[in-house]
C-alpha positions in Angstrom: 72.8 35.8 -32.9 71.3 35.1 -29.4 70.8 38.7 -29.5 69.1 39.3 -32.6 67.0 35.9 -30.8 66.2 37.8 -27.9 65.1 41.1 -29.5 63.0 38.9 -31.9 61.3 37.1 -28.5 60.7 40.3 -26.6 58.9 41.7 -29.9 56.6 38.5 -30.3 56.3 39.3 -26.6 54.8 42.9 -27.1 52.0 41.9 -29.8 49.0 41.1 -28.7 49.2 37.9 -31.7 52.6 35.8 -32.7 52.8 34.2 -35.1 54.9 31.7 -33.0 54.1 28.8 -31.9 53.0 28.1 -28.1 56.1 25.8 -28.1 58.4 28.3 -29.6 57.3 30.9 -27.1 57.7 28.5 -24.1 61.2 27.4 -25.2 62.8 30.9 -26.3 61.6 32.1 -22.7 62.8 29.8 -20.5 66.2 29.8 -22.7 66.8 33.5 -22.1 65.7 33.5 -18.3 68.3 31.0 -18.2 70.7 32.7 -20.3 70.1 36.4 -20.0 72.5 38.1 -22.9 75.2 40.2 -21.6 74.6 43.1 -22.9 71.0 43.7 -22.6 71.2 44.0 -19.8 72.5 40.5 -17.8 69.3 40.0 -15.9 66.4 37.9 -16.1 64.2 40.7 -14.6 63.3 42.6 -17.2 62.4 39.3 -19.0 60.2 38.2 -16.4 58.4 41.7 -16.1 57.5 41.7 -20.3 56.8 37.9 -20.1 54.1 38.3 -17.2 52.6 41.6 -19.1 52.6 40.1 -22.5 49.1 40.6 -24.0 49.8 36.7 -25.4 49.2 35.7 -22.1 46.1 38.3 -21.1 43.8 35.4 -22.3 43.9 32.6 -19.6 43.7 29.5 -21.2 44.7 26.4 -19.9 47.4 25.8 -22.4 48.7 29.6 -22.2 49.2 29.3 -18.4 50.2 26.0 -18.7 53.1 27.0 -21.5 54.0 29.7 -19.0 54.0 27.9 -15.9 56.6 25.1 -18.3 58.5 27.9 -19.7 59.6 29.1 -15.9 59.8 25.4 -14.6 62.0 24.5 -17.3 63.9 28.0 -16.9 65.5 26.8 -13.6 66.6 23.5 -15.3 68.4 25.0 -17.7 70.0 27.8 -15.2 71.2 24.8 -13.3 73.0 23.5 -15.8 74.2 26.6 -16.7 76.0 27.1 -13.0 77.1 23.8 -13.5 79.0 24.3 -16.4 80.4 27.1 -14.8 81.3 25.3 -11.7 82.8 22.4 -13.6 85.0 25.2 -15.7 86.2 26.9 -12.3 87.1 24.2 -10.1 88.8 26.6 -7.5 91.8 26.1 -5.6 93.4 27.4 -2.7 93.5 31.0 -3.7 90.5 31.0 -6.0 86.5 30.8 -4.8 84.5 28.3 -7.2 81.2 28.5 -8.4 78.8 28.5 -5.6 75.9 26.6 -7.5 73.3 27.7 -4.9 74.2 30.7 -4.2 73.9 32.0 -7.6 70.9 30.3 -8.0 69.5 32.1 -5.4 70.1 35.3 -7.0 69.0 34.5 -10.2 65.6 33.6 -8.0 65.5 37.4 -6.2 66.4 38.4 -10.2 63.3 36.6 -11.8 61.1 37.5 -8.9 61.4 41.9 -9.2 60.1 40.9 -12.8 57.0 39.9 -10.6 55.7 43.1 -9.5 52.8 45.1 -11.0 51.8 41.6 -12.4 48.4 40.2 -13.3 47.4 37.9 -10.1 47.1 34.6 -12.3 49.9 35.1 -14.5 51.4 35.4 -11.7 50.4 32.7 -10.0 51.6 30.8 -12.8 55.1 31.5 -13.4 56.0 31.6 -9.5 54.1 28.0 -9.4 56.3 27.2 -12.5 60.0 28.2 -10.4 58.9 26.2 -7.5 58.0 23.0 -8.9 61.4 23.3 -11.6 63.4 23.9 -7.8 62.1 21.0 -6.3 62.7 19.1 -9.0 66.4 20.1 -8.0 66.1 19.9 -4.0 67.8 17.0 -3.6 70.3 17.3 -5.7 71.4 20.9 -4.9 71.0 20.5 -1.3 70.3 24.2 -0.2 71.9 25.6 2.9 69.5 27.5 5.1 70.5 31.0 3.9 69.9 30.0 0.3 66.7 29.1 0.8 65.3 32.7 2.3 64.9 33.8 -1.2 62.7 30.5 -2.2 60.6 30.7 0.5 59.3 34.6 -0.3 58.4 33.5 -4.2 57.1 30.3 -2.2 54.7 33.0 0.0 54.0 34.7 -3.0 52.2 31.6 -4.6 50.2 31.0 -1.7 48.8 34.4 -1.4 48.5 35.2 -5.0 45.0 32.8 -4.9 43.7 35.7 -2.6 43.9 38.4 -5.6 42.4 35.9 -7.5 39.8 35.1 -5.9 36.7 37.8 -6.1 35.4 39.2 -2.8 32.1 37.3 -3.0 30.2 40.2 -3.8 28.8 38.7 -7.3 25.5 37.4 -5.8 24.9 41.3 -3.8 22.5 42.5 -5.8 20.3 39.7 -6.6 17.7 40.9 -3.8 16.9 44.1 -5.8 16.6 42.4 -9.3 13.9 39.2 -8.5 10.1 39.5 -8.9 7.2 37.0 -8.5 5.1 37.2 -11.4 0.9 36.7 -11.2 1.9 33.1 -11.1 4.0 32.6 -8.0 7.3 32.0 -10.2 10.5 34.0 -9.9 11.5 36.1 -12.5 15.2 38.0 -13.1 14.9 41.0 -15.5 18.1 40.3 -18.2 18.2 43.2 -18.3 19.2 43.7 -14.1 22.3 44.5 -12.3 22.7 40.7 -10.7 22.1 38.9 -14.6 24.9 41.3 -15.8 27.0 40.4 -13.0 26.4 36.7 -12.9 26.8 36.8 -17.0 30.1 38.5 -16.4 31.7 36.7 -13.5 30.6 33.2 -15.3 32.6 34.5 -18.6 35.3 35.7 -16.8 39.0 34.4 -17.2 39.4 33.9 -13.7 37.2 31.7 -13.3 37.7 29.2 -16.6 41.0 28.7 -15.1 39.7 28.7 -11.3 40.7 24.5 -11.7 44.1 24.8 -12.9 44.8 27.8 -9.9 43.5 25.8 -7.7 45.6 22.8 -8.8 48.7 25.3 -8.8 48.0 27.1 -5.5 47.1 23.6 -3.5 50.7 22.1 -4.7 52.6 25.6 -3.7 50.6 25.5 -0.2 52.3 21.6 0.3 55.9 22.7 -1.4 56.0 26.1 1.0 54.7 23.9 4.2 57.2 21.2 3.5 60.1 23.5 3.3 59.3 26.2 5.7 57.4 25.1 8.3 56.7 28.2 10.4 55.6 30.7 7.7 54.0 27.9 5.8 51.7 27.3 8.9 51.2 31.2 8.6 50.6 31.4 4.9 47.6 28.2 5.7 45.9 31.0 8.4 45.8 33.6 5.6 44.6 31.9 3.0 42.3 30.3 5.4 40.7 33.6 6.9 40.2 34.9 2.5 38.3 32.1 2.5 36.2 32.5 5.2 35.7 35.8 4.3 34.9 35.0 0.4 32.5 32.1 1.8 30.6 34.1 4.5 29.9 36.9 2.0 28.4 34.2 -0.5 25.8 32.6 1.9 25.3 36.1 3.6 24.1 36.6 -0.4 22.6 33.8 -1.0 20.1 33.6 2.1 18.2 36.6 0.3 18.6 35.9 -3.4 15.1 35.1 -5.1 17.2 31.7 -6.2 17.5 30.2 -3.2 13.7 29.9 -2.8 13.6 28.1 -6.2 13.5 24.2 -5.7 12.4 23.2 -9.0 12.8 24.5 -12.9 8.8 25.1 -12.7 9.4 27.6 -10.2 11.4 29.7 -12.3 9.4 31.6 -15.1 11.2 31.7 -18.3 14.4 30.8 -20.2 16.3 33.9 -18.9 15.8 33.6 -15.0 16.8 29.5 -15.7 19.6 30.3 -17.8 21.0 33.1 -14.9 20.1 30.0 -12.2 22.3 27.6 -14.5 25.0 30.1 -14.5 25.1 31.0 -10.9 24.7 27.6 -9.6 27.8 27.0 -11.8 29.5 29.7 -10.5 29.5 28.5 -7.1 29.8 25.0 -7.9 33.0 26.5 -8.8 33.9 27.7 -5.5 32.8 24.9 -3.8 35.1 22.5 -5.9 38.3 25.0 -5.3 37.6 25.5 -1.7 37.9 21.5 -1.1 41.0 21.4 -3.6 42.6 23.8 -1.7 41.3 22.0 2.2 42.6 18.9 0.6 45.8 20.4 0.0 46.0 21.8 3.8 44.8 19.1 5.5 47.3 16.8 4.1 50.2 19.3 5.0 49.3 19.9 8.3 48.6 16.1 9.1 52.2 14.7 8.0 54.0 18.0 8.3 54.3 19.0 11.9 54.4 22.5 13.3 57.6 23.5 14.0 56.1 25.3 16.9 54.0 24.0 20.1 50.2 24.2 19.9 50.8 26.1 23.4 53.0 28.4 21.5 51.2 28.8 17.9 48.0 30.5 17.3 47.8 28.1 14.2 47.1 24.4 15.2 46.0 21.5 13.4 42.8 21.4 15.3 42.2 25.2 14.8 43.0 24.7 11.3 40.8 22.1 10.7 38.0 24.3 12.6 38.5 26.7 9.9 38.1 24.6 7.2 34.9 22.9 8.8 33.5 27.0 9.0 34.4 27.3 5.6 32.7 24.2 4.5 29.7 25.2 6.4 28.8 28.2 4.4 29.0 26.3 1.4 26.7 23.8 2.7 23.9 25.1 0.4 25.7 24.2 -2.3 26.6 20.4 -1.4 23.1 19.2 -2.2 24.0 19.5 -5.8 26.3 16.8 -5.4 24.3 14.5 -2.7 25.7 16.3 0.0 28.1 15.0 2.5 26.4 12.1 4.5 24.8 10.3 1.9 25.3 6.5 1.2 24.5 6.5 -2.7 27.1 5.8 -5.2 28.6 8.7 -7.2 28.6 12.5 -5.5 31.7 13.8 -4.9 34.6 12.8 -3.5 36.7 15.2 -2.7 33.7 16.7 -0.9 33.4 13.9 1.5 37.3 13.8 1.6 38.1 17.2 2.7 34.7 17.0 5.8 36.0 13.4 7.0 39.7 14.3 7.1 39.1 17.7 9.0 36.4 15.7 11.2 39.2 13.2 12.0 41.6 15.8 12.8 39.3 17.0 15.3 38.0 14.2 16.7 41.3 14.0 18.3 41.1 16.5 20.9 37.7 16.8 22.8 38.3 20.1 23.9 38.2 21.0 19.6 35.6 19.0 18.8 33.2 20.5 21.6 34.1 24.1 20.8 33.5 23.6 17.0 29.9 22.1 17.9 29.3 25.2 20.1 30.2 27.8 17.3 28.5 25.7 14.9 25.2 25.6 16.8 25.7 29.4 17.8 25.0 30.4 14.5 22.0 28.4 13.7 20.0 29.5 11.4 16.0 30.2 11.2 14.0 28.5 8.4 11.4 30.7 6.4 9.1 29.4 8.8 10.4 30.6 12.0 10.8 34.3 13.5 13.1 36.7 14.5 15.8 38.5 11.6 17.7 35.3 10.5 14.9 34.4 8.5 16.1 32.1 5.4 14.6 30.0 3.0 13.9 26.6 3.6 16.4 25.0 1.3 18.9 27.2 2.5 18.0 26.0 6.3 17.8 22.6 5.5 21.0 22.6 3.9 22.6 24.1 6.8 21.0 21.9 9.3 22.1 18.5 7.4 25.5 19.7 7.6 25.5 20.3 11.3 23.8 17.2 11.7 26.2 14.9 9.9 29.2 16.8 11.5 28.0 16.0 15.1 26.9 12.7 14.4 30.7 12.2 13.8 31.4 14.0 17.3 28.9 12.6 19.4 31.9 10.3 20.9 34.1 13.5 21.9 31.2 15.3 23.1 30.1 15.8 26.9 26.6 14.7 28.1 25.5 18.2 28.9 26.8 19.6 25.0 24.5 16.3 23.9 21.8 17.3 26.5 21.8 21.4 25.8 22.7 21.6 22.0 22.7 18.3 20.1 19.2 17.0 21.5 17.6 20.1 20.7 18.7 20.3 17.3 17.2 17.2 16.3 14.1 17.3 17.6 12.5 19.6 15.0 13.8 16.7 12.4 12.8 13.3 13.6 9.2 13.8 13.0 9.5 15.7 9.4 10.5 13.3 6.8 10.1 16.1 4.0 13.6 16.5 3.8 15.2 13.3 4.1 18.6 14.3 4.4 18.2 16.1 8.2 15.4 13.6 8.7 17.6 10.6 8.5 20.1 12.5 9.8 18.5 13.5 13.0 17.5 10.1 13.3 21.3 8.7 12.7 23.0 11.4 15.3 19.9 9.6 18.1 21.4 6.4 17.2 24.7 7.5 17.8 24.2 9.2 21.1 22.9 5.4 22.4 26.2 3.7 20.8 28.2 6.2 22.5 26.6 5.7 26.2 27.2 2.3 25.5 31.0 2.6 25.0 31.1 5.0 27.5 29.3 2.4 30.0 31.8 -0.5 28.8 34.7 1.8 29.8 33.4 2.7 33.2 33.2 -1.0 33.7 36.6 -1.2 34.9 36.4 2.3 36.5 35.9 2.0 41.0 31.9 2.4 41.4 30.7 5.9 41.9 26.6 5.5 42.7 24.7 7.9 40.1 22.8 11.1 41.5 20.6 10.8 38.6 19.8 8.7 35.3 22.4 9.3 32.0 20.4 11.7 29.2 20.4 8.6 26.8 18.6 6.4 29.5 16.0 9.5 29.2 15.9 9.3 25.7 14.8 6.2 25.5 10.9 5.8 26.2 10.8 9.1 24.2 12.7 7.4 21.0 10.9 4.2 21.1 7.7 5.9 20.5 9.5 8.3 18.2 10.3 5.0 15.7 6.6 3.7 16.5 5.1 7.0 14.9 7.8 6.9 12.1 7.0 3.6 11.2 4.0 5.2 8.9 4.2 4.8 5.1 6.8 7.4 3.8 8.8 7.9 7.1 11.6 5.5 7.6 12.1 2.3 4.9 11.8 -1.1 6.9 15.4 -1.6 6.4 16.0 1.6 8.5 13.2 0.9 11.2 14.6 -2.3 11.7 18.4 -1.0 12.3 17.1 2.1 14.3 14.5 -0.3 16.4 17.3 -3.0 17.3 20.2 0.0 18.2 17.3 1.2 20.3 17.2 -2.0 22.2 20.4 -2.5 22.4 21.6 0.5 23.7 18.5 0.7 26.3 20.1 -3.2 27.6 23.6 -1.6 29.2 21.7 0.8 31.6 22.4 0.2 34.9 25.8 -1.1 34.0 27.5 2.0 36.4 29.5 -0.9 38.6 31.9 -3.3 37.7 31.1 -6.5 36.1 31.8 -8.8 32.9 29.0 -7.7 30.7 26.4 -9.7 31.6 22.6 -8.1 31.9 21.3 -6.0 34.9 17.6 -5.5 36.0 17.7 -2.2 35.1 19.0 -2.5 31.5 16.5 -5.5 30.9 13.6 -3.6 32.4 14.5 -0.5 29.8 15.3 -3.3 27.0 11.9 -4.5 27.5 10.1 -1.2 27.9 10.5 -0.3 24.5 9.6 -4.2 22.9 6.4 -3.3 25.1 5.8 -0.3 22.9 6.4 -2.2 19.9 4.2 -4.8 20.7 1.3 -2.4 21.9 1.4 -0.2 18.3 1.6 -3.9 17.1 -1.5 -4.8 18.9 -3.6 -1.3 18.1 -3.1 -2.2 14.5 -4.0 -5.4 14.6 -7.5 -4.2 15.9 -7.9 -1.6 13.3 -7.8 -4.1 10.7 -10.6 -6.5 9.1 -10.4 -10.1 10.8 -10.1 -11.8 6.7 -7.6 -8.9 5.6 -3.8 -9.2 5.3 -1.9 -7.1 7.6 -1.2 -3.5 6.4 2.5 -2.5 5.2 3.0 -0.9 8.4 1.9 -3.6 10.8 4.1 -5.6 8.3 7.5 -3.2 9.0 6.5 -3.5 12.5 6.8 -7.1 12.7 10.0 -7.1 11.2 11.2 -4.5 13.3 10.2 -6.9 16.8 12.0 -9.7 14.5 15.2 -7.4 14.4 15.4 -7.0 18.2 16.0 -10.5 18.3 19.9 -10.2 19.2 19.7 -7.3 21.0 18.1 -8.5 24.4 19.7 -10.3 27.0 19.3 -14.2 27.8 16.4 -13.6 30.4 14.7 -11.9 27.8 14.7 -14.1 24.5 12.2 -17.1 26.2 9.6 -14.1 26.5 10.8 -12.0 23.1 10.8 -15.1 21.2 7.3 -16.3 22.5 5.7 -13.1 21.1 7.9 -13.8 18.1 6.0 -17.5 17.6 2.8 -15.6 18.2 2.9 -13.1 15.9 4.2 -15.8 12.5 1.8 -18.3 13.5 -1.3 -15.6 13.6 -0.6 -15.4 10.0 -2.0 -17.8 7.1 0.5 -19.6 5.2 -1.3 -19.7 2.4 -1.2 -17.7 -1.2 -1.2 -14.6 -1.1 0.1 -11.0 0.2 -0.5 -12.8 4.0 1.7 -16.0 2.9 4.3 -13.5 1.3 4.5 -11.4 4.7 4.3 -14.4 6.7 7.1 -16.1 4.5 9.6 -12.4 5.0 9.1 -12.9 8.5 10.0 -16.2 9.0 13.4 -15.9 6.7 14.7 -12.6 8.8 14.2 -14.8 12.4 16.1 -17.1 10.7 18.9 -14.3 9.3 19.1 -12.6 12.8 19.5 -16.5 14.7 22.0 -17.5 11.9 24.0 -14.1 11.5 23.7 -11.8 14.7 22.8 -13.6 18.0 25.7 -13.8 20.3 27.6 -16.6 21.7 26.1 -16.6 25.0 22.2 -16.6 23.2 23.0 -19.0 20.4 23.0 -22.7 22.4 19.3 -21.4 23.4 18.2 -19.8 20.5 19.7 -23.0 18.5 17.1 -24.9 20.6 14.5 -23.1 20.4 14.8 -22.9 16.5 14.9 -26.6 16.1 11.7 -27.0 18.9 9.3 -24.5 16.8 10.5 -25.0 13.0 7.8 -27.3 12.1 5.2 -24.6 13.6 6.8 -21.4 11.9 8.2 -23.2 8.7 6.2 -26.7 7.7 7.8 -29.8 7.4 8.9 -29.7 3.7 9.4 -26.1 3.1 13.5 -24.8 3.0 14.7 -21.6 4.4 17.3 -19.8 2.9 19.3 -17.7 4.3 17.9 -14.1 3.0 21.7 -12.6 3.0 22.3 -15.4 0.5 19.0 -14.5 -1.7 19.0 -10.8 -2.2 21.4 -8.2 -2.0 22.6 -6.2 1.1 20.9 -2.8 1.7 23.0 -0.2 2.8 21.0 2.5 5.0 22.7 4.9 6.7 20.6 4.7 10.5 
């Protein structure tokens, strides 16, 4: 009967329809790889081989490979208990062997796993995923010896590089540089008819990649189940996988940089349905790849931070900190791509996730070793890129450049700690220049403006440090006390109508400041304010207050103050807590100056005057420090009549309207 149940299975096998059930199918299979019949021929292998070519299972739907993956999972349940049973009815004794459970378990692995050969890549995939998963299900229980567990660990590295024959070569985009035109209009045009719409059109219908998710699911969970139990050629498996991916990914932006797509910002600068309908479908296409490549980072990220190497980083050409160089390389091709989803450094709500996930995890990884973190920044700047606007051969379109270029500057804005002063001086500095000024992109221009921030906040942790370090006299000034008469008048000019928001004026304005107050701290001491660091604190209020005063001139005695004069009031309001003691009396006075030169009456002038008032009172209440605050206390309660009026309330502003996050 099991026979006649077999033969029947390996015909519904052979058609390319059953008439079986999905359920049927998955159950009858993973019955007979359990229990192969004697006779024909006592072997799971031959099982395997006409499951894995079935025409059923040419299709790859997610409930297909799903059914198979089950089928194989649910195959080594049932084998277990199989050996079990036989174990149980041959106890052994002193001149009889019992049933070695593992052993034979190990066979019946090397049986299923000659089935494999010749196999289609995902299929594939599939069923090996589908053994490992049913095995560790087992792991415990079984407890494996060493020798027993060879035979997992080559289906194991099977899974793992499977993904690579899945994958395509990246190739799909080559020929979209022969098949755009411009038409009299300026718009881009793809013929339907071209070599690159067929491509796309196939690729996008492809099998592969409707079940690129549920591979990607498969091969990430393999990747943590081989690197768990075999440390040493799961660590190798990571590096292969790794270096298909960088391959895959180069090709793609290589692509990319001279498709007629990538100069297309806008629907209206496509012409017709067809060339949109080819953009929808290749932007899908590597939306695709981007979302596997971080499902798969995720994957190896997480293995390599709680699963050691089971070899020294001295000793291993595969490290955590080279891996997660890889994986930042790989990320970095794709970078065109992450705009779709908001990119990797933006604030806003939704985006995704696993995006920012997989950058800040392989970030962290090398952020622990300064020697990784400063060679990642060096290959990362090597291959900067030209915009459409530059020269040379590595001409690329804008997008494309700006892309890139937010990338690298959100990476080293992470860095910037790890980073020497002369990487900062020779390769960070430079790279923002060309941003800070060019607020047509706002992603590099706020990042530009965020990594100048951060080079100030690092000198000063770096000054705190030396603090305690034996006094070494300076030959010359630190590169951030350079940058600082250059960034206050950077801010100044940025402080125009569609450049930075208030909200990010004021934060940049008051880092500024404080950061400019610790130079000159290169002896020992408790903190308190030098000459030097108040001299540079006050050189940039100076060039506030002068833009402040240019302004005032240029408008009409009777008119209220424009929106910039306004943002630069409340940026001179924000530096507040950020100057020293010796400083407030005289920061404070110009303060008084500026509120009481305004007319509290109706009106945009009263509503100005009114803002100001309620952020001195936020930044006295909230951020001065403890030394400042006795003083500042004082002076609050000496002027209040002046600034407020005798009846009017302030209320606290945190209180009255909601916190703005901003990312300077």
């Amino acid at each position: 009967m099991s026979d006649r149940g077999y033969i029947n299975l390996i015909r519904h096998l052979t058609r390319a329809s059953s008439t079986l059930p999905l359920e049927t199918l998955q159950a009858s299979i993973a019955h007979y790889l359990a229990r192969p019949p004697i006779p024909i021929p006592g072997s799971p292998t031959s099982l395997t081989a006409t499951a894995l070519g079935s025409p059923l299972f040419r299709i790859h739907t997610h409930a297909r490979l799903s059914a198979l993956a089950l089928a194989f999972r649910h195959a080594v349940h049932l084998r277990v208990g199989v050996l079990k049973e036989e174990a149980e009815a041959n106890p052994g004794g002193l001149l009889s062997r019992g049933v070695n459970v593992g052993g034979r378990l190990a066979r019946w692995f090397k049986d299923v796993r000659e089935g494999f050969k010749g196999s289609d890549a995902v299929i594939h995939l599939a069923c090996a995923s589908g053994l490992l998963l049913g095995l560790e299900d087992w792991e415990t229980v079984l407890q494996l010896k060493e020798k027993e567990r060879r035979e997992r660990a080559k289906v194991e590295e099977e899974v793992v590089i499977a993904l690579a024959e899945v994958i395509d070569d990246g190739a799909f985009l080559s020929g979209a540089s022969l098949s755009g035109t411009t038409d009299t209009f300026g718009k881009i045009a793809i013929e339907p008819t071209s070599s690159f719409a067929q491509t796309i059109r196939a690729v996008s219908g492809s099998t592969y990649v409707a079940s690129m998710s549920f591979i990607a699911r498969f091969t990430a969970r393999a990747i943590t189940v081989l690197v768990e139990s075999r440390r040493a050629p799961g660590w190798e498996a990571i590096g292969r996988v790794l270096a298909r991916l960088q391959s895959v990914t180069s090709k793609v932006e290589q692509d990319w940089s001279k498709c007629p797509l990538a100069e297309a910002t806008e629907e209206d600068d496509m012409a017709g349905a067809e060339t949109r309908e080819i953009a929808t479908l290749t932007w899908s296409i590597l939306k695709t790849l981007l979302f596997m490549t971080l499902m798969l980072s995720q994957s190896i990220l997480a293995a390599v931070v709680f699963v050691p190497n089971s070899h020294s980083e001295a000793t291993s050409p595969v490290s955590p900190h080279s891996i997660a160089l890889n994986i930042m390389h790989v990320l970095a091709q794709l970078s065109f791509v992450m705009p779709q989803f908001g990119g990797v450094a933006s604030t806003a709500e939704g985006g995704l996730p696993e995006l920012k996930r997989a950058f800040y995890m392989a970030l962290d990884i090398l952020t622990a070793s300064d020697e990784a973190a400063e060679r990642f920044v060096a290959e990362l700047l090597r291959g900067k890129i030209t915009s459409s606007k530059g020269k040379g051969v590595d001409v690329i379109p804008r997008s494309l450049h700006d892309a890139r270029a937010a990338f690298m500057l959100a990476c080293v804005e992470q860095l910037i700690p790890k980073l020497s002063e002369e990487t900062i001086r020779t390769r960070v500095f430079p790279l923002c220049v060309p941003h800070l000024w060019d607020p047509r992109c706002r992603e590099t221009y706020e990042s530009a403006h965020s990594v100048m921030l951060a080079i100030f906040a690092a000198y000063a942790q770096r000054t705190g440090r030396q603090e305690n370090e034996p006094h070494r006299a300076r030959a010359h000034p630190a590169f951030a006390e350079m940058l600082v008469p250059m960034y206050a008048q950077c801010l100044v000019e940025n402080s125009a109508d569609g450049c930075l928001s208030t909200t990010q004026l004021c934060m940049a304005y008051a880092a500024l400041v404080r950061g400019a107050s610790v130079c000159g701290h290169d002896s020992p001491g408790n903190g308190e304010s030098t000459p030097a660091g108040d001299a540079m604190a006050w050189l940039c209020i100076e060039e506030l207050l002068n833009a402040i005063n240019r302004h005032c001139h240029l408008k009409e005695t009777s008119a209220p103050p424009s929106e910039r004069l306004h943002r630069l009031h409340l940026a001179l309001v924000a530096t507040v807590p950020a100057v020293s003691l010796p400083l407030l009396p005289r920061l404070l006075s110009e303060v008084k100056a500026i509120i009481t030169s305004l007319s509290p009456a109706e009106g945009r002038t009263g509503e100005m005057r009114h803002e100001l008032v309620q952020a001195l009172f936020k930044v006295i209440l909230q951020d001065i420090g403890d030394a400042e605050k006795e003083f500042v206390i004082d002076w609050w309660d000496e002027n209040r009549e002046t600034l407020v009026g005798r009846s009017e309330v302030v209320v606290d502003a945190a209180e009255s309207t909601g916190s703005l996050v901003a990312r300077l």
